[in-house]
MDTraj code that builds the backbone (N, CA, C; nanometers):
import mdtraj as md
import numpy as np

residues = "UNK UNK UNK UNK UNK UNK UNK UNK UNK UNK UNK UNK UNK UNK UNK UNK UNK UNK UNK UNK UNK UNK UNK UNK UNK UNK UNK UNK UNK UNK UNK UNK UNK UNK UNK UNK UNK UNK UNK UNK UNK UNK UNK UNK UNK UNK UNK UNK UNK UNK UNK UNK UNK UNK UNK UNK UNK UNK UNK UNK UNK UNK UNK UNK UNK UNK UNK UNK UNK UNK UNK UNK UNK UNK UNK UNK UNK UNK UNK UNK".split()
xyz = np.array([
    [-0.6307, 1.0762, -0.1232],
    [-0.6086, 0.9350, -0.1496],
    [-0.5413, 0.9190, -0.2851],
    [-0.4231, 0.8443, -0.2918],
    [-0.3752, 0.7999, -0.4229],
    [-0.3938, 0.6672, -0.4056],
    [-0.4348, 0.6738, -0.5605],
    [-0.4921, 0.4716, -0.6050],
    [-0.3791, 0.4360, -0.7323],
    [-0.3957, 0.3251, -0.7365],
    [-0.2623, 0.2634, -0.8389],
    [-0.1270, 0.3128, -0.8431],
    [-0.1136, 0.3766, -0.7009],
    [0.0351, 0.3968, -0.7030],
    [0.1458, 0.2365, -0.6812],
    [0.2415, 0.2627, -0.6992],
    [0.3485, 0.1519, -0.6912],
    [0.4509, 0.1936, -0.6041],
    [0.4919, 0.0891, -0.4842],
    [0.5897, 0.1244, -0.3856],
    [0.6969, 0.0882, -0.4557],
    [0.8099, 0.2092, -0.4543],
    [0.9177, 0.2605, -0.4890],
    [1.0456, 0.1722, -0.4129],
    [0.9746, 0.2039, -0.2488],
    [1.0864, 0.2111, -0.1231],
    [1.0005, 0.1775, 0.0141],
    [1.0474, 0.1031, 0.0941],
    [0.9856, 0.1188, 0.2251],
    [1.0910, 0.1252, 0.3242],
    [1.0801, 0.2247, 0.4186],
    [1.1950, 0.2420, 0.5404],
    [1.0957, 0.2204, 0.6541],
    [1.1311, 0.0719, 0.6678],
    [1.0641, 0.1207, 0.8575],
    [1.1550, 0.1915, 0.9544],
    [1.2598, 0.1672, 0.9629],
    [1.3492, 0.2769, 1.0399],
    [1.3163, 0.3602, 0.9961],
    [1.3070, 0.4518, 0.9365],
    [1.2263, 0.6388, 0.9118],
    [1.0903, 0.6104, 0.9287],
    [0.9962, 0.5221, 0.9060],
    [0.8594, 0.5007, 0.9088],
    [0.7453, 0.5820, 0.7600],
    [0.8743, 0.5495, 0.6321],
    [0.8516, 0.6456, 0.5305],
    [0.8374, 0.4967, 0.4167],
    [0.7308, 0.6304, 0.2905],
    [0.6906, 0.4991, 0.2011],
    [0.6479, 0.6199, 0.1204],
    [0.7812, 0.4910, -0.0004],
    [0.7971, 0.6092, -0.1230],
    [0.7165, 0.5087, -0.2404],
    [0.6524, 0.6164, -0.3007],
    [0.5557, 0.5780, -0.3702],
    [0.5782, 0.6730, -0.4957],
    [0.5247, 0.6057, -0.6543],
    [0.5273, 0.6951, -0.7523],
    [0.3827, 0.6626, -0.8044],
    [0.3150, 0.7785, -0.8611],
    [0.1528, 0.7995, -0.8889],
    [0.1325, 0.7207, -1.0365],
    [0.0036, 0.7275, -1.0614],
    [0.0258, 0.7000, -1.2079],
    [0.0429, 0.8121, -1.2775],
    [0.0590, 0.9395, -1.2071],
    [0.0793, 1.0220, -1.3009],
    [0.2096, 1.0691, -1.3614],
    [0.3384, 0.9585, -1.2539],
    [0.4733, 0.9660, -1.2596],
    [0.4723, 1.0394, -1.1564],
    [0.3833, 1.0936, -1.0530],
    [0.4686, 1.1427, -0.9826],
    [0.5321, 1.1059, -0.8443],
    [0.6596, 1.1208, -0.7716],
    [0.7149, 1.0763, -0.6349],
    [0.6850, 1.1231, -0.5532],
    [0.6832, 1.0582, -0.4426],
    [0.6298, 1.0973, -0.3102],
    [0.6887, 1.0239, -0.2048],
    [0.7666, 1.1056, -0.1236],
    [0.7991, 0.9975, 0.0408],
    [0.6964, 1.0531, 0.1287],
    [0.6769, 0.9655, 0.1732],
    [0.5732, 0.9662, 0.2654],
    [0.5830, 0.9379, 0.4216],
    [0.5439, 0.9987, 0.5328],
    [0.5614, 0.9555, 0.6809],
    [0.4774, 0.8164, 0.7064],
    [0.4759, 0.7287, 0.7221],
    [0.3556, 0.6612, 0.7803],
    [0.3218, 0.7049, 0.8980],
    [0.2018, 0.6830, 0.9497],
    [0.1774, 0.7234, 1.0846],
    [0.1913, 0.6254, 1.2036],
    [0.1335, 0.5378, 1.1324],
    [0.1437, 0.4400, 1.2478],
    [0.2271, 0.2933, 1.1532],
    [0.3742, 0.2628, 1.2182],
    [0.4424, 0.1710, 1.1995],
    [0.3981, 0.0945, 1.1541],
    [0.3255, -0.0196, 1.2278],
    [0.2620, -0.1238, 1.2313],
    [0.2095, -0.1403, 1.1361],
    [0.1707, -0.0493, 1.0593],
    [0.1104, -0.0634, 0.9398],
    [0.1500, -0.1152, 0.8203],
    [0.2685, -0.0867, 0.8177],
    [0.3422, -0.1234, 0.7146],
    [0.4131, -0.3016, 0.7073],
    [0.4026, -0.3788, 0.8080],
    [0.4297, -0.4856, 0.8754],
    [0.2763, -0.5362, 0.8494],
    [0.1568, -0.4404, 0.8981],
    [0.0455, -0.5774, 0.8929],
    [0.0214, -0.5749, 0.7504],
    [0.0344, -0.4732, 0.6606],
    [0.0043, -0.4949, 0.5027],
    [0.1246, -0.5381, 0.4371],
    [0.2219, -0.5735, 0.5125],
    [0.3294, -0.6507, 0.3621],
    [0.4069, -0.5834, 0.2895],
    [0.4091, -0.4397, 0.3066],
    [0.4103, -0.3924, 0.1816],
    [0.5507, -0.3488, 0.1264],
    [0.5947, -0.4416, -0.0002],
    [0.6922, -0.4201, -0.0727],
    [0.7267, -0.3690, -0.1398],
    [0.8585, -0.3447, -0.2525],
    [0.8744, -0.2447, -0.3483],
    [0.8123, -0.2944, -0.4273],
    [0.7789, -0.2506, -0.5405],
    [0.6526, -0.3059, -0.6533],
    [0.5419, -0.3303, -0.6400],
    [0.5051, -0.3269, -0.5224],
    [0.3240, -0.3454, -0.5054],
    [0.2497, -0.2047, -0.5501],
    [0.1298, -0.2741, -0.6271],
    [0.0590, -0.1467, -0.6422],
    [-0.0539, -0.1254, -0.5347],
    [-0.0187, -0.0322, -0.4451],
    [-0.1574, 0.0171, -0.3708],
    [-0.1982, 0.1404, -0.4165],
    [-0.3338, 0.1321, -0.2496],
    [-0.3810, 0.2994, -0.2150],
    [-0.3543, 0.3633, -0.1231],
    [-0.3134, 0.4345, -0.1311],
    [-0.2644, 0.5039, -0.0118],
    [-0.3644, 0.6240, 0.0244],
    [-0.4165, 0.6182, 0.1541],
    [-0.4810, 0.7696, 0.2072],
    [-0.3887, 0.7895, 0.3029],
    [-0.3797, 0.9798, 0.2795],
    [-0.3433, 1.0378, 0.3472],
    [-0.4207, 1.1654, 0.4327],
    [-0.3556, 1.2032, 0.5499],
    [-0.3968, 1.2923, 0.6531],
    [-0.3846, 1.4788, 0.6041],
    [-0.4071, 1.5600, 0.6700],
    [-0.3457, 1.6537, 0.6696],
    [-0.2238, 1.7346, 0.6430],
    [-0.1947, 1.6311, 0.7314],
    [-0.0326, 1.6780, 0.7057],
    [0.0464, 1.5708, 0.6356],
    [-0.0042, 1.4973, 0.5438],
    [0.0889, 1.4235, 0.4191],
    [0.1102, 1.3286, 0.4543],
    [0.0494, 1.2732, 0.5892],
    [0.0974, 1.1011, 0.6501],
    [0.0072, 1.0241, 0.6325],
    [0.0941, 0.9406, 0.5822],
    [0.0101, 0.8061, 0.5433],
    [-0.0853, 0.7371, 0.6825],
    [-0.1835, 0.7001, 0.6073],
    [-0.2802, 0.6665, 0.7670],
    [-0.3621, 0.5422, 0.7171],
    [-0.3431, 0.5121, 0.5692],
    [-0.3822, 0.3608, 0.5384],
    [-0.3116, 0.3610, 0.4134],
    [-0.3403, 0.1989, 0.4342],
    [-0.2521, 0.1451, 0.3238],
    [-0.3543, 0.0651, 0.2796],
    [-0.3600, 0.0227, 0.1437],
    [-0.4510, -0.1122, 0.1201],
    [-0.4172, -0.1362, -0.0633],
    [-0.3563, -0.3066, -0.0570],
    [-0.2686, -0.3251, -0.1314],
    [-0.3869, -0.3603, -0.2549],
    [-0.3555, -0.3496, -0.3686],
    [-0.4412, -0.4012, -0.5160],
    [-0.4913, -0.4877, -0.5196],
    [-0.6389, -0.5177, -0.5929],
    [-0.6855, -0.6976, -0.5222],
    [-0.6707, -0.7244, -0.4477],
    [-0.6857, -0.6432, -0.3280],
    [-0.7164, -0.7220, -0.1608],
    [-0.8996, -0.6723, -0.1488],
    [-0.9360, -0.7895, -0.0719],
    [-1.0880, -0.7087, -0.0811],
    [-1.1308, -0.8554, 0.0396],
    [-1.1658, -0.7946, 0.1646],
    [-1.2245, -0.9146, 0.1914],
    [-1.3053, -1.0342, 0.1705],
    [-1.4149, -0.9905, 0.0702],
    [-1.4924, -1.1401, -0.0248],
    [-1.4399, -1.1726, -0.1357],
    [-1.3094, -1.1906, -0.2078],
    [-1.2562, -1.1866, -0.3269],
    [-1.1873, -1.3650, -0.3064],
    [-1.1781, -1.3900, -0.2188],
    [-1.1440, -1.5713, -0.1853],
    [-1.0425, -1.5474, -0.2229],
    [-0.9233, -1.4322, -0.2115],
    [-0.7966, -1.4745, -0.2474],
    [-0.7305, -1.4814, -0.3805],
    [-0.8381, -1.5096, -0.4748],
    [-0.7945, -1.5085, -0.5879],
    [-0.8115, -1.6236, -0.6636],
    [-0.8775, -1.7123, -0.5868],
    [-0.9124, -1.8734, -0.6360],
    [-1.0074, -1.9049, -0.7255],
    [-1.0459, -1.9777, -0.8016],
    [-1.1270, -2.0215, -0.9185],
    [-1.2036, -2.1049, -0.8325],
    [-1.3551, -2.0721, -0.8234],
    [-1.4359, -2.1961, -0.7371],
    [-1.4278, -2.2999, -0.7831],
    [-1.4262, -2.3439, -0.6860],
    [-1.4173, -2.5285, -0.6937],
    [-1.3443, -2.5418, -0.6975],
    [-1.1608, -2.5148, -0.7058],
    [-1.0363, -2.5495, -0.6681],
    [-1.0107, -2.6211, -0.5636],
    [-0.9411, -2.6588, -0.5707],
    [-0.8797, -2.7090, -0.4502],
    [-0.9624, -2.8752, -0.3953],
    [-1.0632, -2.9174, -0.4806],
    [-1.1867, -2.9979, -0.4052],
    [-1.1151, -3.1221, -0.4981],
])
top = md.Topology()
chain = top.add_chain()
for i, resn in enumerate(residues, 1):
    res = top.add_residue(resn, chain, resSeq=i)
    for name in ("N", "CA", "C"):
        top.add_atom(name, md.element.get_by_symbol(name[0]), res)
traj = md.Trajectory(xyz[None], top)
């Protein structure tokens, strides 16, 4: 698993996602499953995490400050 990496590049035609570490380092990556990259959004400059498989393919994605109980990012009582 790499955490606080930043997307570089995304090719859905190749199904690849280039990412640099915080340690500086690059990486293209296979995704495994397409779709994935479409249901998370994911653009150049976002910082995610990426886990990977065995063989170096990406098999999740999950973007910075996403967290299902986090409300998005809102200050309670907004919006009222």
């Amino acid at each position: 698993t790499y955490t606080g990496t930043t997307v570089e590049h995304v090719d859905t035609g190749k199904q690849t996602l280039s990412i640099k570490t915080r340690e500086g380092e690059r990486w293209t990556l296979h995704v495994s499953d397409p779709e994935m990259l479409k249901k998370q959004n994911v653009q150049k400059g976002d910082t995610v995490s990426v886990q990977v498989d065995t063989n170096n393919e990406v098999i999740k994605i999950a973007k910075a400050g996403e967290s299902g109980s986090s409300g998005g990012g809102m200050e309670p009582g907004s919006g009222q």
